[in-house]
C-alpha positions in Angstrom: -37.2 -2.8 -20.5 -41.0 -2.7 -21.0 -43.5 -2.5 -18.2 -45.7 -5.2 -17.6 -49.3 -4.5 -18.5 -51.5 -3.6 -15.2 -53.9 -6.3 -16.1 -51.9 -9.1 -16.3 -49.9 -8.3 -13.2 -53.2 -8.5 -11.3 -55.1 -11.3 -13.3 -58.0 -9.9 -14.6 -59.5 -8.7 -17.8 -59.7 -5.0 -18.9 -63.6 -5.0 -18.6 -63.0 -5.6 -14.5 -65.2 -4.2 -12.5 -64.3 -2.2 -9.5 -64.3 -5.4 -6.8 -62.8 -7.6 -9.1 -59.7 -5.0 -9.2 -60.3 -5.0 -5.3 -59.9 -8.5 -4.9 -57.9 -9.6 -7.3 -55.1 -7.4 -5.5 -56.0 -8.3 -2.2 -55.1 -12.1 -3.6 -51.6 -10.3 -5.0 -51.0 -8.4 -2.1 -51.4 -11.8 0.1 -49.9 -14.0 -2.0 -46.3 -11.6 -2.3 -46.7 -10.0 1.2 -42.9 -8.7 2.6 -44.3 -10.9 6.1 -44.8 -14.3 4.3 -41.5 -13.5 2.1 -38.8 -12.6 4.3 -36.1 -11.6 2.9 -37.9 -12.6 -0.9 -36.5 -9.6 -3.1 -38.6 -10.6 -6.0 -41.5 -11.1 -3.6 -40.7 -7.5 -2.8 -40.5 -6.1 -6.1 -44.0 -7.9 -7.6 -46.2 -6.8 -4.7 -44.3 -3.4 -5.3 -45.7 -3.5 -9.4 -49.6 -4.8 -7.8 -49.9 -1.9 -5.5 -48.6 0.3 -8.2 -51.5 -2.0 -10.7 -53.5 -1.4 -8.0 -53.3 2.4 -7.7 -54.2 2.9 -11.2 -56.5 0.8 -11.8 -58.8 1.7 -8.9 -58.8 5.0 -10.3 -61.6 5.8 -12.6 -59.2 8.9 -14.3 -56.1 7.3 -14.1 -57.6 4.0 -15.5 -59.1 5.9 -18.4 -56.0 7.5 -18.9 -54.1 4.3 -19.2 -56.8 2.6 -21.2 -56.1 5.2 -24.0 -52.4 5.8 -23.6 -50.8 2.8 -21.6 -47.9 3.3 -19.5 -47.1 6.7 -21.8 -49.9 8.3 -19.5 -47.4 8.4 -16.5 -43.8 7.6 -17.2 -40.9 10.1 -18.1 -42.1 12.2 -15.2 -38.4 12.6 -13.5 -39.6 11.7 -10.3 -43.3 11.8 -9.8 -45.9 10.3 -12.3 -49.8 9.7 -11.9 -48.8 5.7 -10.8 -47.2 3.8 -8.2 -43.8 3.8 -9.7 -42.1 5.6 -7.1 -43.7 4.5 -4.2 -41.8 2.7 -1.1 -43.2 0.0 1.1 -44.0 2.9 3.5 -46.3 4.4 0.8 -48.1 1.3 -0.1 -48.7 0.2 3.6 -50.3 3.7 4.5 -52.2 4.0 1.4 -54.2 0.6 1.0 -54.3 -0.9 4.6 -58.1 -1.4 4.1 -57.2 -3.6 1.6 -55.6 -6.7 3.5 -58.3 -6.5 6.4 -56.6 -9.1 9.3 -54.9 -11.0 6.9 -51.9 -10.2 9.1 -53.1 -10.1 12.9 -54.9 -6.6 11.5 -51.9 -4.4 11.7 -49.6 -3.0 8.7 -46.8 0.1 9.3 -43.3 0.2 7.7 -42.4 -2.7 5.9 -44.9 -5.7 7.8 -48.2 -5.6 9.7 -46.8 -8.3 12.9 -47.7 -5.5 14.8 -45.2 -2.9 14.1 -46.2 0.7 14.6 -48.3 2.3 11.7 -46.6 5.3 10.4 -49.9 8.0 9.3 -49.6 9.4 5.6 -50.0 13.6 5.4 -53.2 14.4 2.8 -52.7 15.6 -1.0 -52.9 18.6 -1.8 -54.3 19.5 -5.7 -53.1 22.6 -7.7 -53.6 23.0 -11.5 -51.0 24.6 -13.4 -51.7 26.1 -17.3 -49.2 25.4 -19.8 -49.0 26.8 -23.1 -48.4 24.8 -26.4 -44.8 25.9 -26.6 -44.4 24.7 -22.6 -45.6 21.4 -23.7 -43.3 20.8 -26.4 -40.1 21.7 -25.2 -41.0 21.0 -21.1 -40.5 23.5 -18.9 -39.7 24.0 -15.0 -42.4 25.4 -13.4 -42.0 27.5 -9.5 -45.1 27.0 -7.7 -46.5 28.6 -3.9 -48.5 26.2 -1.5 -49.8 26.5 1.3 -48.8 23.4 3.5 -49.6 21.6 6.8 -46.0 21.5 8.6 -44.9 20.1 12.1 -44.8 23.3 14.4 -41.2 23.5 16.0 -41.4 23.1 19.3 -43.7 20.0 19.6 -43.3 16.8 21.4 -45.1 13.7 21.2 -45.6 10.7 23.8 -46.9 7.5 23.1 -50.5 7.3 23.2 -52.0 5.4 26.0 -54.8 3.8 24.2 -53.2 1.8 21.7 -49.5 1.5 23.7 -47.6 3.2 20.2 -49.4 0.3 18.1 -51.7 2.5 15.9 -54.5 -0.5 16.7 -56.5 -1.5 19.0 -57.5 -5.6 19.2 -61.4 -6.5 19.8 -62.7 -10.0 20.5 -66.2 -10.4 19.4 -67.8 -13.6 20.0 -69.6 -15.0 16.7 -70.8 -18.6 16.1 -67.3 -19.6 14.6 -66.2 -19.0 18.3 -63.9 -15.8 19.6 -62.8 -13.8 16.7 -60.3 -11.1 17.4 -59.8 -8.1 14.9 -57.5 -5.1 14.5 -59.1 -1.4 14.3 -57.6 2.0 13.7 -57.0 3.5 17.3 -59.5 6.0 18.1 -57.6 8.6 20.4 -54.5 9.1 17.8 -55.5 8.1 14.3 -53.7 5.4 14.2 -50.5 6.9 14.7 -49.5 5.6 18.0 -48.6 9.3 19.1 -50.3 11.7 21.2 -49.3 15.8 21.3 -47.4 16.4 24.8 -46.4 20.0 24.2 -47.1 22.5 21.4 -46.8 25.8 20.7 -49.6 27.9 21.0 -50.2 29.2 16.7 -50.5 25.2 16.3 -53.3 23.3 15.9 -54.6 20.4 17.9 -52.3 17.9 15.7 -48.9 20.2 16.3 -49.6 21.9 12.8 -48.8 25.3 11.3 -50.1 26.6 7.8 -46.4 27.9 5.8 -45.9 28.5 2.1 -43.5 26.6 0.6 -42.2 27.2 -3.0 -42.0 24.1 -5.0 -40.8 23.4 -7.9 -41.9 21.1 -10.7 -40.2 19.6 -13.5 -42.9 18.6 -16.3 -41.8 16.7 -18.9 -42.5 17.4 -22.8 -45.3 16.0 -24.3 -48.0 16.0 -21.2 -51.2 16.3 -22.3 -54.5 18.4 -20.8 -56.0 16.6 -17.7 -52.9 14.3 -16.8 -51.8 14.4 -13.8 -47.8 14.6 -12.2 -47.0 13.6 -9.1 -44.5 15.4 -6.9 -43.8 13.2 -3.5 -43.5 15.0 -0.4 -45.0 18.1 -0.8 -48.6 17.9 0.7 -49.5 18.1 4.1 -47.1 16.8 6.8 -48.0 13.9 9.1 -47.8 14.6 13.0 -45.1 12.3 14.7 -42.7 10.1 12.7 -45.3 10.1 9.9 -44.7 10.3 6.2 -45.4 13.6 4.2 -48.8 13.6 1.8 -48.0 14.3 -2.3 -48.5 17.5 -4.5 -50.6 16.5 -7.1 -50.4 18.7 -10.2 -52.8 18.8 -12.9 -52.4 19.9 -16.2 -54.3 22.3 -18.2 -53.8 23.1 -22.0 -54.0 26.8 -22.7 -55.7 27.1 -26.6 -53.6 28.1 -29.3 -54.1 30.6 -31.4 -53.3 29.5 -34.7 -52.3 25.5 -33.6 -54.9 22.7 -32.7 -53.5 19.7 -31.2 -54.7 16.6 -31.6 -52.4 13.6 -29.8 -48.9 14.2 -30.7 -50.3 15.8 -34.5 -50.3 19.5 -34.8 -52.8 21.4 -37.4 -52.6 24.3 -38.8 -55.0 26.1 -41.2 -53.5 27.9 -44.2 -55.6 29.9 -46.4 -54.2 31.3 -49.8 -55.6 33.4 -52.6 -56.6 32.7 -55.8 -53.7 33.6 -58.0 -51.6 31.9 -55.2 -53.1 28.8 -55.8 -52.3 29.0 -59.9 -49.2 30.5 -59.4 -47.5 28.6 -56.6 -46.0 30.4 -53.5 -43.4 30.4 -50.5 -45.6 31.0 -47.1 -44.5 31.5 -43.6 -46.7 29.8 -41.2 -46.7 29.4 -37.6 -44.8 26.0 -35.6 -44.8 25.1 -32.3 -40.9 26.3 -32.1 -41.2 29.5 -34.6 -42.3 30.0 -38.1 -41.4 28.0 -41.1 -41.3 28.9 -44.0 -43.0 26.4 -46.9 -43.1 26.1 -51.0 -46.8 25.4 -52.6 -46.1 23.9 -56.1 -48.5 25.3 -58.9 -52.2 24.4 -59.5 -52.2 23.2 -55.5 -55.8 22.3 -54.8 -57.7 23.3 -51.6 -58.2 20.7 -49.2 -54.4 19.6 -49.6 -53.2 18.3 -46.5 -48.9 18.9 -46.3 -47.6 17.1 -43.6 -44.1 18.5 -41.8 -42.8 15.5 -40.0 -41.3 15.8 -36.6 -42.7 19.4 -36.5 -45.4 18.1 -34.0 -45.3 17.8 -30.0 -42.7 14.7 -28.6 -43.9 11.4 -27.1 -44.3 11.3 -23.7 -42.4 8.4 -24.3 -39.4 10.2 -25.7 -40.0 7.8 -29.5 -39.4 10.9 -31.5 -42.2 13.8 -32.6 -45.5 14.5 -34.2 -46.4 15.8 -37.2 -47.4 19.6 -38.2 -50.7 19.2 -40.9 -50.6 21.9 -43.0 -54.9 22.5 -44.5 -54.6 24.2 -48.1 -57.6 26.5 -48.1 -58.1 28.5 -51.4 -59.7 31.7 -50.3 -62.4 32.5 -53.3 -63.0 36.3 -53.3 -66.5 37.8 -52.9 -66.1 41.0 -54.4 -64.8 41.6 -58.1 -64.1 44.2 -60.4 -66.0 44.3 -64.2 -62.3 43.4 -65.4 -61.5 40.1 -63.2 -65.3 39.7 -63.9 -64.9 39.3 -67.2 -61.5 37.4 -66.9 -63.3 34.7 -65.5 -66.6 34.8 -67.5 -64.3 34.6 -70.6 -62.4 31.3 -69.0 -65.8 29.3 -67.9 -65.3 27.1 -71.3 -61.3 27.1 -71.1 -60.3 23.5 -70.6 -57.5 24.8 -68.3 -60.7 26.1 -65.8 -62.5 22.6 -66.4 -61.9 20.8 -63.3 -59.5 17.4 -64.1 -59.0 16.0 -61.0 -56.3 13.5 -61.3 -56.3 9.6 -60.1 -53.6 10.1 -57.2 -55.6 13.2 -56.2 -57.7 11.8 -53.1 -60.8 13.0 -52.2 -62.0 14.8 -48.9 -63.4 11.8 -47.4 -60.2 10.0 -48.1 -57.7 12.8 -46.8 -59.9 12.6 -43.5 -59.6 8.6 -43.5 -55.9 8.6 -44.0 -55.5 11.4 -41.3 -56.9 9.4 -38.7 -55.5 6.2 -39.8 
């Protein structure tokens, strides 16, 4: 089943600017809130899709990104992606709280904000991890070391005394409307409703210790340089009952040497000789997955494009492959000898030397049009 289009789930046009994405997902988030749904699975599941809108969109990368290759841009990541697609109610309440203000009685932790006890998100961490062409195309499982914030064993907590476990703190402020009361992030624990009672002494003020943990990270075939995965739980610990940050990986392209990639389309230069050219040949050239071997026909022009399909690098999407382009490049020697000299000086009249070009021949300009069409 296909996703519904960002946009639409949050009512706005694709020219939005940033506040209009702002509010038109505070007006979503309101409208399909788990505390004025009870119980309302579809209410659930639709302000699930306008955080995960939301996420995106607010994002100038990951907006560009999905402007220029949809949904594509983050699915078929097994697990982690550069949306909102695996996040829980516990990942959307900690991660855009700013977002509905008091609309609540100021608070929002676990699944409602009627003043239920805010659970604190760890922070990302960012690591980029090269891939070569032959990575990308057939995936590959990469084993990665980072350094992480964990909970030092050994430490306690007790509720903090400021906010009573809440998180919050309530202040009335009296304003021309009357007494207005509003909810702000407790300033002793973060907003975690936890204070340290014992630690250990390596740990820092929050209970934390510095380990290296070994991850590893399953990246689909067909990512593409810049994009970035998504694996849940490995950043920086909370302290207390909170939840674990993400590992955000980003992708980098190492060059090939004889392949340029262009979307899904592979190209490869092949450059032949003269008598080559007349004669016809069978060439080995490079692929993504080994060499292959090809058959020029006789008289084969330079600028010919062959096109190997499903020799390319696979959708993100898993719709099948790309295409290898093959560029027919008739090498035209420098230096001659007085004999191919003359052969060639003795052929300038032949009509078989007279360029002909034929009618389904196209031209350069067209071979780049249809390329890119």
């Amino acid at each position: 089943m296909s996703k519904k289009d960002y946009y639409e789930i949050l009512g706005i046009s694709k020219g939005a600017s940033e506040a209009e994405i702002k509010k038109a997902y505070r007006k979503k988030a309101i409208e399909f809130h788990p505390d004025k749904n009870p119980g309302d699975k579809q209410a659930e599941e639709n302000f699930k899709q306008a955080a995960e809108a939301y996420e995106v969109l607010s994002d100038a990368n990951k907006r560009a990104r999905y402007d220029q290759y949809g949904h594509a841009a983050f699915d078929g990541a097994g697990g982690f992606g550069g949306g909102a697609g695996h996040m829980n109610m516990d990942d959307i309440f900690s991660q855009f709280g700013d977002i509905f203000g008091s609309a609540f009685g100021g608070g929002f932790g676990g699944f409602g904000g009627g003043g239920g006890q805010r659970r604190a998100k760890g922070s990302n961490l960012r690591i980029k991890v090269k891939l070569t062409l032959e990575e990308i195309a057939n995936g590959v499982e990469k084993k990665v070391k980072v350094k992480r914030k964990v909970q030092a064993a050994g430490v306690t907590y007790k509720t903090c005394a400021t906010c009573n476990g809440q998180g919050q703190v309530m202040r009335v402020t009296n304003t021309i409307l009357g007494r207005m009361q509003t909810a702000t992030t407790c300033p002793t624990c973060g907003g975690i409703g936890q204070s340290i009672d014992k630690k250990p002494n390596e740990a820092d003020a929050h209970g934390m210790i510095t380990e290296e943990d070994t991850v590893s990270i399953k990246i689909p075939a067909g990512v593409v340089d810049g994009m970035q995965l998504k694996v849940s739980g490995k950043g920086n610990d909370a302290p207390g009952n909170g939840i674990a940050g993400d590992l955000i990986v980003a992708i980098e392209e190492i060059e090939h040497e004889f392949l340029k990639r262009e979307g899904e389309n592979l190209h490869y230069d092949l450059y032949i000789s003269y008598p080559e050219a007349v004669l016809g040949a069978s060439k080995e050239i490079e692929a993504v997955n080994g060499k292959v071997r090809i058959k020029l026909e006789e008289g084969i022009q330079s600028g010919k494009i062959l096109r190997l399909k499903g020799k390319g690098i696979p959708s993100l999407n898993s719709y099948g492959s790309g295409d290898l382009l093959v560029h027919v490049n008739v090498w035209t020697p420098k230096n001659l000898s007085k004999e191919q000299k003359k052969f060639f000086e003795s052929n300038l009249e032949d009509a078989n030397f007279i360029p002909k070009p034929e009618k389904s021949e196209k031209s350069f300009f067209e071979k780049v049009k249809d390329m890119f069409s």
